[in-house]
C-alpha positions in Angstrom: 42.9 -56.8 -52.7 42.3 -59.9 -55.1 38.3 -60.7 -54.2 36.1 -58.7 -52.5 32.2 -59.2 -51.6 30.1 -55.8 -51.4 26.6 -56.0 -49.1 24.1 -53.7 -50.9 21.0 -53.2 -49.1 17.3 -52.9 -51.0 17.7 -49.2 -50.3 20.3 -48.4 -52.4 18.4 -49.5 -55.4 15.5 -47.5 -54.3 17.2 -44.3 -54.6 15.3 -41.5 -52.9 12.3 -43.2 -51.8 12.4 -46.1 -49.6 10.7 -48.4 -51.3 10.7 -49.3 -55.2 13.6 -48.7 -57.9 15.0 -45.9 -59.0 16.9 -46.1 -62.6 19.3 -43.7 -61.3 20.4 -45.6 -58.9 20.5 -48.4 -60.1 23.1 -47.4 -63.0 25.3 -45.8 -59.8 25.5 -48.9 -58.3 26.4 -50.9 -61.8 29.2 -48.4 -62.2 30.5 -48.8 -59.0 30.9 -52.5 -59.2 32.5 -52.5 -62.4 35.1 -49.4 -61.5 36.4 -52.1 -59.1 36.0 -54.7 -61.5 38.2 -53.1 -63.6 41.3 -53.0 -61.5 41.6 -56.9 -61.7 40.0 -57.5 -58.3 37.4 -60.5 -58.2 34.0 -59.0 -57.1 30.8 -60.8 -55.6 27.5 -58.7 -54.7 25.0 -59.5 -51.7 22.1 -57.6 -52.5 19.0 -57.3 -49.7 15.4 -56.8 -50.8 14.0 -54.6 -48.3 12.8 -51.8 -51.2 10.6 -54.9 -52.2 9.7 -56.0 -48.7 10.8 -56.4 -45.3 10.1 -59.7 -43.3 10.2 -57.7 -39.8 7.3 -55.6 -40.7 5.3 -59.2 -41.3 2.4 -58.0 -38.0 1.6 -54.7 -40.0 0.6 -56.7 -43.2 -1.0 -59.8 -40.5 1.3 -62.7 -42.1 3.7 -64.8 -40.6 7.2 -63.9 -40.0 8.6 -67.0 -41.9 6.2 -66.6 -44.9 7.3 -62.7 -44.5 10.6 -63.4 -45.1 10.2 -65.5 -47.7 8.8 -63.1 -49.8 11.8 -60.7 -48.9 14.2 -63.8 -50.5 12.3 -63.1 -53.0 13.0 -59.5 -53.5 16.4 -59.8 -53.4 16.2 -62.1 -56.5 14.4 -59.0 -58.1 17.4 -56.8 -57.4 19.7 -59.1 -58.6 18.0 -59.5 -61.6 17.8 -55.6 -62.4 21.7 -55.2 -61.0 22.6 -58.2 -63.3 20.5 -56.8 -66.6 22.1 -53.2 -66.1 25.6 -54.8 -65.5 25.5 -56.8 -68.9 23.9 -53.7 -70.5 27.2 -52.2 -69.9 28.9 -54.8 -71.6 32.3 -54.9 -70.2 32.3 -58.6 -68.0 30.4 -61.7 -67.6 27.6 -61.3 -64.6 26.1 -64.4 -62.8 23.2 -64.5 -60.3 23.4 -67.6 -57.9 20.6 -67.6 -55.8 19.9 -69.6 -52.2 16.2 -69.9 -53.1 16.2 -72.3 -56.3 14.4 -70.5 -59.3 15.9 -72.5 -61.8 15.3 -70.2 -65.0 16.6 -67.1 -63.8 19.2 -68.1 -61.5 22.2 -70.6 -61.2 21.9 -72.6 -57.2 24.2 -71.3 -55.0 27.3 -73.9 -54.9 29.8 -72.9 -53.3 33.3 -73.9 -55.7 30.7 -72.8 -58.7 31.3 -69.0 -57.0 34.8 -69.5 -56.6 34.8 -70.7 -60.3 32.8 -68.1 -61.7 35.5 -65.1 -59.6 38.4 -66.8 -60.8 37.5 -66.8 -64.3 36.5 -62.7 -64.5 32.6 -62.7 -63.5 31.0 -60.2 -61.4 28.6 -62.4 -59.1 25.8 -61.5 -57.4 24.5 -63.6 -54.7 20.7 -63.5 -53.7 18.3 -65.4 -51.5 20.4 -64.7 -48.2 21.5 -68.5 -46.9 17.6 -69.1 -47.8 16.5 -69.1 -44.3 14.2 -67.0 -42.6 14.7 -64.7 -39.5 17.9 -62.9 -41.1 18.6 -59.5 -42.9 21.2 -59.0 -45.6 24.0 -59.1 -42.9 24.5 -62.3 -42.0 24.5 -63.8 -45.5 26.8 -61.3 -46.8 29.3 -62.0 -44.3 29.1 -66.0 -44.6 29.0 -66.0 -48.4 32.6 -63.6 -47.9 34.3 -66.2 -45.9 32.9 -69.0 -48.3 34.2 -67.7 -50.9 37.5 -66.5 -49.5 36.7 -62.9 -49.9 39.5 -60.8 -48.7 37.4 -58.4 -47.5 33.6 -57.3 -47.2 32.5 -53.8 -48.0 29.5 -52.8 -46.0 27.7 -50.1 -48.0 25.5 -47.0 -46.1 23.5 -44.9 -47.3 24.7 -41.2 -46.3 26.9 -42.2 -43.8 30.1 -41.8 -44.8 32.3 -44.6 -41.9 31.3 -45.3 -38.2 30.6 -42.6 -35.9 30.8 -42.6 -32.1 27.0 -41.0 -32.0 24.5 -40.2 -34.5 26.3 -37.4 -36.7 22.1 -36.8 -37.8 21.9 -35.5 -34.3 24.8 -34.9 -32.8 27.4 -32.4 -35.3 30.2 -33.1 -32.9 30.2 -36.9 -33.5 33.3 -38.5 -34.2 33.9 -40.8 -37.5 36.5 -43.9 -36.5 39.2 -44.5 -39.4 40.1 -47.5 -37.4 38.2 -49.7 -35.1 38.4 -53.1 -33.6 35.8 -55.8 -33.3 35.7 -55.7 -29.3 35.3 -51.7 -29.8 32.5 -52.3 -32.0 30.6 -54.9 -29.8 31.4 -52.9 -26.1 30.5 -49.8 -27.4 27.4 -51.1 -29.1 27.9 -49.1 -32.4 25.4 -50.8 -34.6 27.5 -51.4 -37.3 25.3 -54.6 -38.3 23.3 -58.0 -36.9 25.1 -58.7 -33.8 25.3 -62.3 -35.1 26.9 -61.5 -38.4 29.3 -59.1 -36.9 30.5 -61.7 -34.5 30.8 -64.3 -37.3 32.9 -61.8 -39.1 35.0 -61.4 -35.8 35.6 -65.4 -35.2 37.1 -65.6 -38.7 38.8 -61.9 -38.8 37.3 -61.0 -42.2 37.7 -57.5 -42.3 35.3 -55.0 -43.0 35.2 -51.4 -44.5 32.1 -49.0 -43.9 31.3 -46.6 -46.5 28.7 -44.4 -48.2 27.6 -46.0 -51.0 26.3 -42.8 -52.6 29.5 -41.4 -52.9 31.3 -41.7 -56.3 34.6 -43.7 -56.5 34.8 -44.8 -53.1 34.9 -48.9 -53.4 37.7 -48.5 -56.0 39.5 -46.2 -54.1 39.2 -48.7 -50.8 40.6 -50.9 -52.9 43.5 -49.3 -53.6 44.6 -48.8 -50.4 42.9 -45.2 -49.8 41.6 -44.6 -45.9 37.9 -43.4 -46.3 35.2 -44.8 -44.1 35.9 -46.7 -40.8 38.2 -50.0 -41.4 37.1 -52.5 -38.8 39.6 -55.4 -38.2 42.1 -57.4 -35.9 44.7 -55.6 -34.3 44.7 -52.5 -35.3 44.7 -49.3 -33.2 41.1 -47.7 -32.6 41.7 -44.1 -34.4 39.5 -40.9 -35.5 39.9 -39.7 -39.2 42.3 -36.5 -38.4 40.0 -33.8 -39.9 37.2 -35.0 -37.4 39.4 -34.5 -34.4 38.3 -31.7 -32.0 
């Protein structure tokens, strides 16, 4: 792969709990990014903010959904931030934050062929503020800013879940984890894989996606490199089981 985007959700910066920030992870997630970083591939970040707060729970806190979400923008501009300051504490590469929400003194605006600029020259970028609209999770901006920027694929980062199973593996032991699937397998089986809308603007462009659990140690770079962990989900390519999950 030459440029990849990775969609982080506000959990994984939480750690344990669901809410908040956990150092720990934190530094997991910098050393992730950079471990693909460092095999010359061109990496962007879409981080979500829902360990800050999340704009669907808006009734139980008795504001509006579009002021809700606002303040969820927001939080992802927080994660950034503490993904970019741990990043340059490390040292190694140049880190930008472009945000869709302008805040001026913290962040570059969100342009487009800046982006591209910024990956072509060696920075990692992260990407916050969604498309700074309301009414959307992390999902739909991660897979618009991927085909902005050209990305050759998007990796979709879960959270102790290692791929795409044909049930919950939680409840059911005997659920099956797809190494391969198709978009049209996806949607007609209803697998829940993301937003129905983002997934289907991933499908009209054929940007593919790899599933994967986040928590586990080396598994973006070895994605990268051509290794077949989590669930691949692409164009034409044959629907398939990972072999030591067949019964």
């Amino acid at each position: 792969m030459r440029r990849i985007v990775v969609k982080l959700s506000g959990r994984a910066i939480a750690g344990p709990d669901e809410y908040g920030f956990s150092a720990a992870a934190l530094d997991h997630l910098a050393s992730e990014v950079l471990s693909v970083r460092r095999l010359g591939i061109q990496v962007a970040v879409v981080v979500g903010g829902g360990n800050v707060f999340r704009g669907n729970r808006s009734e139980s806190w008795g504001i509006d959904r579009v002021e809700a979400d606002n303040i969820g923008m927001l939080g992802t501009v927080i994660n950034s931030l503490l993904l970019r300051g741990r990043l340059t504490a490390l040292g190694e590469h140049d880190v930008r934050v472009m945000t869709a929400v302008p805040i001026d003194t913290v962040a570059e605006p969100y342009i487009r062929l800046r982006a591209v600029h910024h990956l072509e020259k060696g920075s990692v970028v992260i990407m916050a503020g969604g498309i700074g609209q309301p009414f959307l999770t992390t999902d739909y901006p991660s897979v618009q800013r991927a085909i902005e920027v050209g990305a050759d694929a998007l990796l979709v980062a879960k959270h102790g879940v290692d791929g795409v199973y044909d049930s919950d593996p939680n409840k059911h032991p005997e659920a099956l984890r797809f190494a391969k699937l198709t978009y049209a397998h996806v949607l007609d089986e209803e697998l829940g894989v993301m937003d129905q809308s983002a997934f289907i603007l991933a499908r009209d462009h054929k940007l593919p996606l790899h599933v994967f659990d986040i928590e586990q140690t080396g598994v973006m770079a070895a994605i990268c490199q051509g290794e077949r962990l989590g669930t691949y989900i692409g164009p034409d390519v044959e629907r398939s089981v990972h072999a030591h999950d067949r019964r």
